[in-house]
N, C-alpha and C positions, 0 to 999 in steps of 0.2 A: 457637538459632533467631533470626533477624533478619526485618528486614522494608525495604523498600525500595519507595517514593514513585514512581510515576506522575507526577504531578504537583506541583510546586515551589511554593509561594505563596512571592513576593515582593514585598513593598509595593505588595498590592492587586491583583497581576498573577497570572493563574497560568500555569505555563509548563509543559508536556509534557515530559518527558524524551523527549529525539530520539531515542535508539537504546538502549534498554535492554541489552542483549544485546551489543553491536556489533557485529552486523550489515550487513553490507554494503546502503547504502541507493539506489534510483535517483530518476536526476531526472525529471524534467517532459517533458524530451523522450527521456530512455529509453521510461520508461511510456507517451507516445505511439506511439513507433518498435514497441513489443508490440502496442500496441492495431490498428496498422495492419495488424499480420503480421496476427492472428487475423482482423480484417474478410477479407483480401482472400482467408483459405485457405479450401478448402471441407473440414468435417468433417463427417461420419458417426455414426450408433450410440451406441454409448457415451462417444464420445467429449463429447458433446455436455455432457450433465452436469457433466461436468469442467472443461469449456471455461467453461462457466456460471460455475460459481463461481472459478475462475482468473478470470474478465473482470469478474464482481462484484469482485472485491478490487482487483485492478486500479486500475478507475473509481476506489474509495475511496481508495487510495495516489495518483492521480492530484491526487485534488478537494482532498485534505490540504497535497498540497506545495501547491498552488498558492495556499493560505490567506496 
């Protein structure tokens, strides 16, 4: 069993591990280029829900890189 750090302390600093998994990550203007499709498309139904939290995470991925 292992365990593996989120977060790095280095003299005083602490640092996020970028990509735990290595994952494929987007930039700033990906993440906007998504935000703009979903604005401009009209959804429906169920879909809505989905769109929701797709566009909440979104924002969050957004507001992080730009930190």
């Amino acid at each position: 069993m292992g365990f593996k750090a989120g977060q790095i302390l280095i003299q005083d600093e602490i640092k996020k591990e970028a990509n735990p998994k290595g994952l494929p990550s987007l930039s700033s203007e990906e993440i906007m280029f998504l935000l703009k499709i979903i604005h401009d498309h009209k959804f429906e139904g169920k879909e809505v829900e989905i769109l929701f939290n797709v566009t909440l995470k979104l924002q969050q991925l957004y507001l992080n890189s730009t930190k």
